[in-house]
N, C-alpha and C positions, 0 to 999 in steps of 0.2 A: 445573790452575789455577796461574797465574803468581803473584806479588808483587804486591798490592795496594798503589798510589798512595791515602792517603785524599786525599788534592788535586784529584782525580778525580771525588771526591762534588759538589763543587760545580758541576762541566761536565757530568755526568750529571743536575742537576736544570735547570741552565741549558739542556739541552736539552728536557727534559724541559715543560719549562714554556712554550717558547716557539717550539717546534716546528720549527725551521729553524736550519740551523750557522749563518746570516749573524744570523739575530739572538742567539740565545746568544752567539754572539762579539762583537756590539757590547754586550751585557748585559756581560761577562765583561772585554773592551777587551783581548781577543786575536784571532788571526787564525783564519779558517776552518779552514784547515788542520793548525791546531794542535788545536783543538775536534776536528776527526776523528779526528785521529789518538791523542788521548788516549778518547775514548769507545772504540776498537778496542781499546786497551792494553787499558778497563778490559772488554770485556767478557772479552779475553785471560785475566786475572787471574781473572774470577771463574767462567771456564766457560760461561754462556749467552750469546746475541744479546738485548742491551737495547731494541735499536731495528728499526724496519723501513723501510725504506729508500724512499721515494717521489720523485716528480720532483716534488711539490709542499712534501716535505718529510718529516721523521721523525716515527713515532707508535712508542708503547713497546709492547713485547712481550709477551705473559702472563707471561713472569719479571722484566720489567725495570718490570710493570706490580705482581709482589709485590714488590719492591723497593723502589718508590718512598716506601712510610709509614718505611720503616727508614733509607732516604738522608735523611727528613728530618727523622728525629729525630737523626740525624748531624749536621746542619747545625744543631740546634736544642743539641744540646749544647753545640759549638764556641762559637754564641753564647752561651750561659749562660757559659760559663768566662770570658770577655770581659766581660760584663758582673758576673759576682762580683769579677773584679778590680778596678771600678772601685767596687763597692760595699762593699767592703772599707776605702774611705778616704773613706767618706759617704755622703750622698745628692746623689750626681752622677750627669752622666751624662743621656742621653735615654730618656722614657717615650712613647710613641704611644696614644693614646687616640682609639677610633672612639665616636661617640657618636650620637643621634639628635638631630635639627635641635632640634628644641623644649627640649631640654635643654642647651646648652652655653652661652646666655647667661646663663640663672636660674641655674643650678647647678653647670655644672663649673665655668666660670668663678670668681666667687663662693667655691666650694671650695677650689680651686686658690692661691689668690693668698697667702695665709697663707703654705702651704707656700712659695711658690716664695720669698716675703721674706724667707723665713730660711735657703734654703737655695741661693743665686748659682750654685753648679755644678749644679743641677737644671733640665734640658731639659724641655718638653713641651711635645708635637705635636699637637691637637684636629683632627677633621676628621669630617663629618658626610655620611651617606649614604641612600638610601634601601633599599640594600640592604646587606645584612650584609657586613662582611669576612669574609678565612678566615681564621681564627686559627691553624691549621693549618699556612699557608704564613708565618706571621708578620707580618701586612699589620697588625697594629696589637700593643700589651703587654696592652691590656686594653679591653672593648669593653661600653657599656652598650645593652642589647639590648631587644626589646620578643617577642623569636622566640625559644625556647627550641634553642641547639643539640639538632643530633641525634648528633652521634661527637663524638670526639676524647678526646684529653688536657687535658679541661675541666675548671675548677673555677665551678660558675656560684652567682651568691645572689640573690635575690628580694630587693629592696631597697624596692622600693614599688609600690603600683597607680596607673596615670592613667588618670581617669576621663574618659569623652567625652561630647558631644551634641550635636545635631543644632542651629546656630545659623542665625539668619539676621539681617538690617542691623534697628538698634533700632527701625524705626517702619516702616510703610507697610503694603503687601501681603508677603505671602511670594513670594518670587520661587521662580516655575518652572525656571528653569536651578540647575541643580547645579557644584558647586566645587567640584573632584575632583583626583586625584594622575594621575601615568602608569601604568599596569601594571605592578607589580612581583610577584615574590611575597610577598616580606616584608612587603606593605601588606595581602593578600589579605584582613585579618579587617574593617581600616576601611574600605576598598572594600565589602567584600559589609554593612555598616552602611549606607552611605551607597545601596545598590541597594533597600535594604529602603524607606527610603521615596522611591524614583525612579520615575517612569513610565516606562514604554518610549520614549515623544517627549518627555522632556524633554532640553533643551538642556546643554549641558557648555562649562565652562570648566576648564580643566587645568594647574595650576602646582605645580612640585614644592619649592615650599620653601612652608615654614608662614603667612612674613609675608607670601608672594604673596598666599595664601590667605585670610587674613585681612584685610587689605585690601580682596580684592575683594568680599569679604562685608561689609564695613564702607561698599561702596560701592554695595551693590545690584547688585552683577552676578547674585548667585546664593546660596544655602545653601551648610552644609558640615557635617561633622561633624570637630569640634575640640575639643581637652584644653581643660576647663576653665577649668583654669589659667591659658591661655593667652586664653579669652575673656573681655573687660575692656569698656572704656566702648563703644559701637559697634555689641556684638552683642547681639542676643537669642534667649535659650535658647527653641527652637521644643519639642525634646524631649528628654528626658534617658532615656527607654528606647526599647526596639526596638518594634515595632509587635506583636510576641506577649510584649511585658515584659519582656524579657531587657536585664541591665546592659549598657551600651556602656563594658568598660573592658579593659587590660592590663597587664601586668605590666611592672614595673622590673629588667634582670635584668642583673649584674655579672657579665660573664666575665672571667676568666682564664686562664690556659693554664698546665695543672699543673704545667712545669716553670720556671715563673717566678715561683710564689708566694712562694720563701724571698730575690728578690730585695727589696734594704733598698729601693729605690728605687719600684720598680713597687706596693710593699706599702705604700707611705708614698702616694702617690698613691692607689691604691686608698681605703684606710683616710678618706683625707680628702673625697671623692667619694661616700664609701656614707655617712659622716656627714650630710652635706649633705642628700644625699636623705630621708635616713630620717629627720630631725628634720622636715623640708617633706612627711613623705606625705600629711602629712589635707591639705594645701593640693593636691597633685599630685591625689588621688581624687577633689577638687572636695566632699567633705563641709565646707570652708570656706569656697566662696563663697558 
Protein backbone atom coordinates (compact mmCIF):
# COMPACT_ATOMS: atom_id res chain seq x y z
CA UNK A 1 0.00 0.00 0.00
CA UNK A 2 1.12 3.41 -1.26
CA UNK A 3 0.33 7.00 0.12
CA UNK A 4 -3.07 7.85 0.29
CA UNK A 5 -4.28 11.22 -1.79
CA UNK A 6 -7.70 11.95 0.38
CA UNK A 7 -8.42 14.37 -3.02
CA UNK A 8 -8.96 11.03 -4.53
CA UNK A 9 -12.09 10.37 -2.57
CA UNK A 10 -13.86 12.70 -4.38
CA UNK A 11 -12.86 11.10 -8.25
CA UNK A 12 -13.52 7.75 -6.68
CA UNK A 13 -17.19 8.69 -6.01
CA UNK A 14 -17.43 10.74 -9.08
CA UNK A 15 -16.78 7.56 -10.72
CA UNK A 16 -18.51 5.93 -8.73
CA UNK A 17 -21.70 7.36 -9.28
CA UNK A 18 -21.70 8.16 -12.82
CA UNK A 19 -20.21 5.21 -14.30
CA UNK A 20 -17.99 6.57 -17.22
CA UNK A 21 -14.50 8.65 -16.91
CA UNK A 22 -16.18 11.22 -19.56
CA UNK A 23 -18.83 11.86 -17.29
CA UNK A 24 -17.11 11.98 -13.87
CA UNK A 25 -14.78 14.18 -15.55
CA UNK A 26 -17.27 16.77 -16.93
CA UNK A 27 -18.94 16.18 -12.99
CA UNK A 28 -15.35 17.01 -11.60
CA UNK A 29 -14.37 19.78 -14.80
CA UNK A 30 -11.09 17.79 -15.31
CA UNK A 31 -9.93 15.70 -17.99
CA UNK A 32 -10.44 11.96 -18.67
CA UNK A 33 -7.10 11.20 -18.38
CA UNK A 34 -6.48 12.66 -15.23
CA UNK A 35 -9.75 10.76 -13.53
CA UNK A 36 -7.78 7.54 -14.78
CA UNK A 37 -5.02 7.93 -13.77
CA UNK A 38 -5.89 9.27 -10.19
CA UNK A 39 -8.38 6.27 -9.61
CA UNK A 40 -5.09 3.75 -10.50
CA UNK A 41 -3.02 6.03 -7.87
CA UNK A 42 -5.84 5.47 -5.56
CA UNK A 43 -6.44 1.86 -6.03
CA UNK A 44 -2.21 1.75 -5.84
CA UNK A 45 -2.44 3.36 -2.43
CA UNK A 46 -4.95 1.32 -0.94
CA UNK A 47 -4.15 -2.36 -2.38
CA UNK A 48 -7.39 -3.62 -4.14
CA UNK A 49 -9.02 -2.97 -7.81
CA UNK A 50 -12.05 -0.39 -7.25
CA UNK A 51 -13.36 -0.75 -10.49
CA UNK A 52 -14.03 -3.11 -13.45
CA UNK A 53 -13.25 -2.04 -16.42
CA UNK A 54 -16.02 -2.32 -19.48
CA UNK A 55 -16.26 -0.86 -22.91
CA UNK A 56 -19.49 0.55 -21.85
CA UNK A 57 -17.88 1.79 -18.92
CA UNK A 58 -16.90 1.23 -15.06
CA UNK A 59 -18.93 -0.69 -12.36
CA UNK A 60 -17.19 -1.10 -8.64
CA UNK A 61 -15.73 -4.19 -7.32
CA UNK A 62 -16.70 -6.07 -4.08
CA UNK A 63 -13.96 -3.95 -2.37
CA UNK A 64 -14.51 -0.80 -4.06
CA UNK A 65 -18.26 -1.84 -3.53
CA UNK A 66 -17.27 -2.10 0.77
CA UNK A 67 -15.77 1.21 0.26
CA UNK A 68 -18.14 3.09 -1.07
CA UNK A 69 -20.42 3.91 2.57
CA UNK A 70 -16.87 4.96 3.98
CA UNK A 71 -15.85 7.33 0.82
CA UNK A 72 -18.96 8.84 1.58
CA UNK A 73 -18.94 9.56 4.90
CA UNK A 74 -15.54 11.03 3.85
CA UNK A 75 -17.07 13.48 1.59
CA UNK A 76 -19.83 14.01 4.12
CA UNK A 77 -17.37 15.11 6.78
CA UNK A 78 -15.40 17.36 4.55
CA UNK A 79 -18.75 18.91 4.00
CA UNK A 80 -19.86 19.37 7.69
CA UNK A 81 -16.46 21.15 8.48
CA UNK A 82 -17.37 23.67 5.62
CA UNK A 83 -20.48 24.14 6.58
CA UNK A 84 -19.63 24.54 10.78
CA UNK A 85 -17.42 27.20 9.58
CA UNK A 86 -19.95 29.10 8.23
CA UNK A 87 -22.14 28.50 11.08
CA UNK A 88 -19.93 29.60 13.42
CA UNK A 89 -20.74 33.24 12.23
CA UNK A 90 -24.78 32.80 12.12
CA UNK A 91 -27.45 31.44 10.42
CA UNK A 92 -25.82 31.57 6.82
CA UNK A 93 -25.21 29.84 4.32
CA UNK A 94 -27.59 27.30 2.05
CA UNK A 95 -30.17 24.71 3.55
CA UNK A 96 -31.78 22.17 0.66
CA UNK A 97 -35.12 21.00 1.63
CA UNK A 98 -36.88 18.05 -0.34
CA UNK A 99 -40.45 18.06 0.41
CA UNK A 100 -43.69 16.56 -0.75
CA UNK A 101 -45.88 18.66 -3.35
CA UNK A 102 -48.89 19.24 -1.07
CA UNK A 103 -46.85 20.62 1.46
CA UNK A 104 -44.55 23.48 0.39
CA UNK A 105 -47.16 26.09 -0.37
CA UNK A 106 -49.34 25.71 3.04
CA UNK A 107 -46.47 25.07 5.07
CA UNK A 108 -42.92 25.21 4.44
CA UNK A 109 -43.49 28.12 2.82
CA UNK A 110 -45.42 29.97 5.43
CA UNK A 111 -42.73 28.45 8.02
CA UNK A 112 -39.93 29.54 6.42
CA UNK A 113 -40.36 33.30 5.81
CA UNK A 114 -39.96 34.47 9.43
CA UNK A 115 -36.73 32.83 9.54
CA UNK A 116 -35.53 33.92 6.37
CA UNK A 117 -36.56 37.89 7.43
CA UNK A 118 -34.39 37.88 10.05
CA UNK A 119 -31.77 36.19 8.95
CA UNK A 120 -30.30 37.81 5.05
CA UNK A 121 -27.37 35.23 4.90
CA UNK A 122 -29.76 32.37 5.04
CA UNK A 123 -30.18 30.35 1.62
CA UNK A 124 -32.94 27.80 1.12
CA UNK A 125 -33.65 25.49 -1.63
CA UNK A 126 -37.34 23.78 -1.77
CA UNK A 127 -38.00 21.15 -4.38
CA UNK A 128 -40.72 18.63 -4.38
CA UNK A 129 -40.71 15.15 -5.87
CA UNK A 130 -42.63 12.07 -6.06
CA UNK A 131 -39.89 10.05 -5.14
CA UNK A 132 -37.72 10.25 -2.25
CA UNK A 133 -34.22 11.62 -2.34
CA UNK A 134 -31.01 9.97 -0.94
CA UNK A 135 -30.04 11.57 1.79
CA UNK A 136 -27.23 9.29 1.73
CA UNK A 137 -25.75 10.89 -1.37
CA UNK A 138 -26.67 14.43 0.01
CA UNK A 139 -29.35 15.31 -2.67
CA UNK A 140 -31.19 17.56 -0.07
CA UNK A 141 -30.09 18.80 4.37
CA UNK A 142 -33.47 17.74 5.32
CA UNK A 143 -36.32 16.06 3.61
CA UNK A 144 -40.07 15.80 4.76
CA UNK A 145 -41.08 12.27 3.91
CA UNK A 146 -44.46 10.34 3.83
CA UNK A 147 -42.02 6.71 3.54
CA UNK A 148 -40.23 5.77 6.49
CA UNK A 149 -36.42 5.38 5.57
CA UNK A 150 -35.02 2.05 5.75
CA UNK A 151 -30.66 2.64 6.56
CA UNK A 152 -28.65 5.33 6.90
CA UNK A 153 -27.32 7.74 9.29
CA UNK A 154 -30.83 9.07 9.82
CA UNK A 155 -32.46 11.06 12.34
CA UNK A 156 -36.17 10.90 11.43
CA UNK A 157 -39.48 12.47 13.59
CA UNK A 158 -43.19 11.96 13.03
CA UNK A 159 -44.38 15.34 12.96
CA UNK A 160 -48.08 14.70 11.81
CA UNK A 161 -50.62 12.35 10.04
CA UNK A 162 -52.60 13.56 6.60
CA UNK A 163 -55.54 12.22 6.25
CA UNK A 164 -57.09 11.17 2.87
CA UNK A 165 -60.45 10.35 0.89
CA UNK A 166 -61.65 9.31 -1.91
CA UNK A 167 -63.16 12.83 -3.55
CA UNK A 168 -65.03 13.57 -6.52
CA UNK A 169 -66.52 17.07 -8.46
CA UNK A 170 -69.44 18.74 -5.83
CA UNK A 171 -72.44 17.70 -7.88
CA UNK A 172 -73.62 15.31 -10.52
CA UNK A 173 -72.86 11.64 -11.14
CA UNK A 174 -69.61 10.10 -9.75
CA UNK A 175 -67.48 9.81 -12.54
CA UNK A 176 -66.16 6.26 -13.53
CA UNK A 177 -62.68 7.42 -14.71
CA UNK A 178 -60.06 7.53 -11.91
CA UNK A 179 -57.35 10.54 -11.36
CA UNK A 180 -54.32 8.92 -10.58
CA UNK A 181 -50.40 9.53 -10.14
CA UNK A 182 -47.47 7.60 -12.41
CA UNK A 183 -45.99 4.59 -10.79
CA UNK A 184 -43.82 5.24 -8.29
CA UNK A 185 -42.90 3.25 -5.31
CA UNK A 186 -43.09 5.79 -2.90
CA UNK A 187 -46.94 6.39 -3.99
CA UNK A 188 -47.47 2.51 -3.69
CA UNK A 189 -49.79 3.02 -0.42
CA UNK A 190 -52.27 5.89 -2.29
CA UNK A 191 -52.18 3.99 -5.32
CA UNK A 192 -53.24 0.55 -3.84
CA UNK A 193 -56.21 3.25 -1.93
CA UNK A 194 -57.35 4.47 -5.00
CA UNK A 195 -57.38 0.49 -6.69
CA UNK A 196 -59.53 -0.50 -3.67
CA UNK A 197 -62.37 1.35 -5.08
CA UNK A 198 -61.46 0.95 -9.09
CA UNK A 199 -62.88 -1.42 -11.48
CA UNK A 200 -60.71 -3.34 -13.66
CA UNK A 201 -62.33 -1.05 -17.01
CA UNK A 202 -62.37 1.95 -15.51
CA UNK A 203 -60.79 4.83 -17.27
CA UNK A 204 -57.53 6.78 -16.04
CA UNK A 205 -56.38 10.00 -15.97
CA UNK A 206 -52.62 10.43 -14.82
CA UNK A 207 -51.06 13.76 -13.59
CA UNK A 208 -48.26 13.92 -11.14
CA UNK A 209 -48.61 17.11 -9.31
CA UNK A 210 -51.62 17.63 -6.76
CA UNK A 211 -53.24 20.80 -8.47
CA UNK A 212 -53.36 18.73 -11.87
CA UNK A 213 -55.19 16.56 -9.81
CA UNK A 214 -57.44 18.53 -8.28
CA UNK A 215 -58.56 20.41 -11.03
CA UNK A 216 -59.46 17.63 -12.92
CA UNK A 217 -61.62 16.46 -10.21
CA UNK A 218 -62.95 19.90 -9.81
CA UNK A 219 -63.73 19.37 -13.48
CA UNK A 220 -65.39 16.16 -13.74
CA UNK A 221 -62.83 14.35 -15.47
CA UNK A 222 -62.60 11.72 -12.68
CA UNK A 223 -62.35 10.81 -8.80
CA UNK A 224 -59.20 10.81 -6.61
CA UNK A 225 -58.02 10.23 -3.46
CA UNK A 226 -56.65 13.54 -1.89
CA UNK A 227 -55.43 15.05 1.56
CA UNK A 228 -58.04 16.70 3.08
CA UNK A 229 -56.71 19.49 3.58
CA UNK A 230 -56.14 19.91 0.46
CA UNK A 231 -59.87 19.28 -0.60
CA UNK A 232 -61.71 22.79 -0.41
CA UNK A 233 -64.79 24.41 -2.53
CA UNK A 234 -65.27 21.98 -5.70
CA UNK A 235 -64.87 18.67 -4.24
CA UNK A 236 -66.93 16.14 -2.54
CA UNK A 237 -65.91 13.68 -0.06
CA UNK A 238 -67.40 10.34 -1.83
CA UNK A 239 -65.44 8.22 1.11
CA UNK A 240 -63.33 8.81 3.82
CA UNK A 241 -62.41 5.01 4.51
CA UNK A 242 -61.35 1.89 2.59
CA UNK A 243 -63.92 -0.28 1.46
CA UNK A 244 -63.12 -3.13 4.54
CA UNK A 245 -62.86 0.25 6.99
CA UNK A 246 -59.40 0.84 7.16
CA UNK A 247 -58.27 4.84 7.59
CA UNK A 248 -56.82 6.23 4.47
CA UNK A 249 -53.85 8.26 6.03
CA UNK A 250 -49.80 8.77 6.64
CA UNK A 251 -47.55 9.94 8.33
CA UNK A 252 -45.42 13.41 8.48
CA UNK A 253 -41.94 12.37 8.85
CA UNK A 254 -38.87 14.87 9.21
CA UNK A 255 -35.51 13.55 8.19
CA UNK A 256 -32.35 14.48 8.78
CA UNK A 257 -29.06 13.21 8.33
CA UNK A 258 -27.30 12.51 11.74
CA UNK A 259 -24.33 14.27 10.75
CA UNK A 260 -25.92 17.45 10.35
CA UNK A 261 -28.10 17.84 13.30
CA UNK A 262 -25.56 20.06 15.51
CA UNK A 263 -25.58 22.37 12.13
CA UNK A 264 -27.12 26.17 13.60
CA UNK A 265 -28.53 26.50 10.20
CA UNK A 266 -30.14 23.15 9.09
CA UNK A 267 -31.56 22.94 13.05
CA UNK A 268 -33.05 26.51 12.60
CA UNK A 269 -34.84 25.49 9.44
CA UNK A 270 -35.79 22.18 10.71
CA UNK A 271 -37.08 23.69 14.16
CA UNK A 272 -39.20 26.12 12.15
CA UNK A 273 -40.86 23.52 9.65
CA UNK A 274 -41.70 20.83 12.40
CA UNK A 275 -43.40 24.09 14.24
CA UNK A 276 -45.64 24.73 11.46
CA UNK A 277 -46.68 21.42 10.98
CA UNK A 278 -47.24 20.23 14.22
CA UNK A 279 -49.31 23.22 15.35
CA UNK A 280 -51.60 22.61 11.63
CA UNK A 281 -51.88 18.47 12.53
CA UNK A 282 -55.64 18.40 13.39
CA UNK A 283 -56.10 20.42 10.08
CA UNK A 284 -53.48 18.06 8.08
CA UNK A 285 -55.54 14.73 9.56
CA UNK A 286 -58.65 16.47 8.22
CA UNK A 287 -60.28 15.97 11.96
CA UNK A 288 -61.00 19.81 11.14
CA UNK A 289 -62.70 19.91 8.03
Amino acid sequence: MGQFNWDDNRVFLALAREGTLSAAAAQLKSGVATVARRIERMEQALGVPLFLRHQSGYTLTDQGEALLARAEAVELAVRNMQLQAHDDVGIRGQVRVASVESLVGGFVVPALAPLLAENPGLDVEITFSTTAVNMQRHDADLALRMVRPERGNLKVRQLATMGFGLYGPSDGAVPARVVTWPYSESLAVPLGWLDAFTSANSGRFTVNTFVGQLEAVRRGVGKAVLPHFLAGEGLRLLEDRLPGGGVMERPILLVTHGDLIGSQRVASVADAIASEIIRRRRFLSGSER
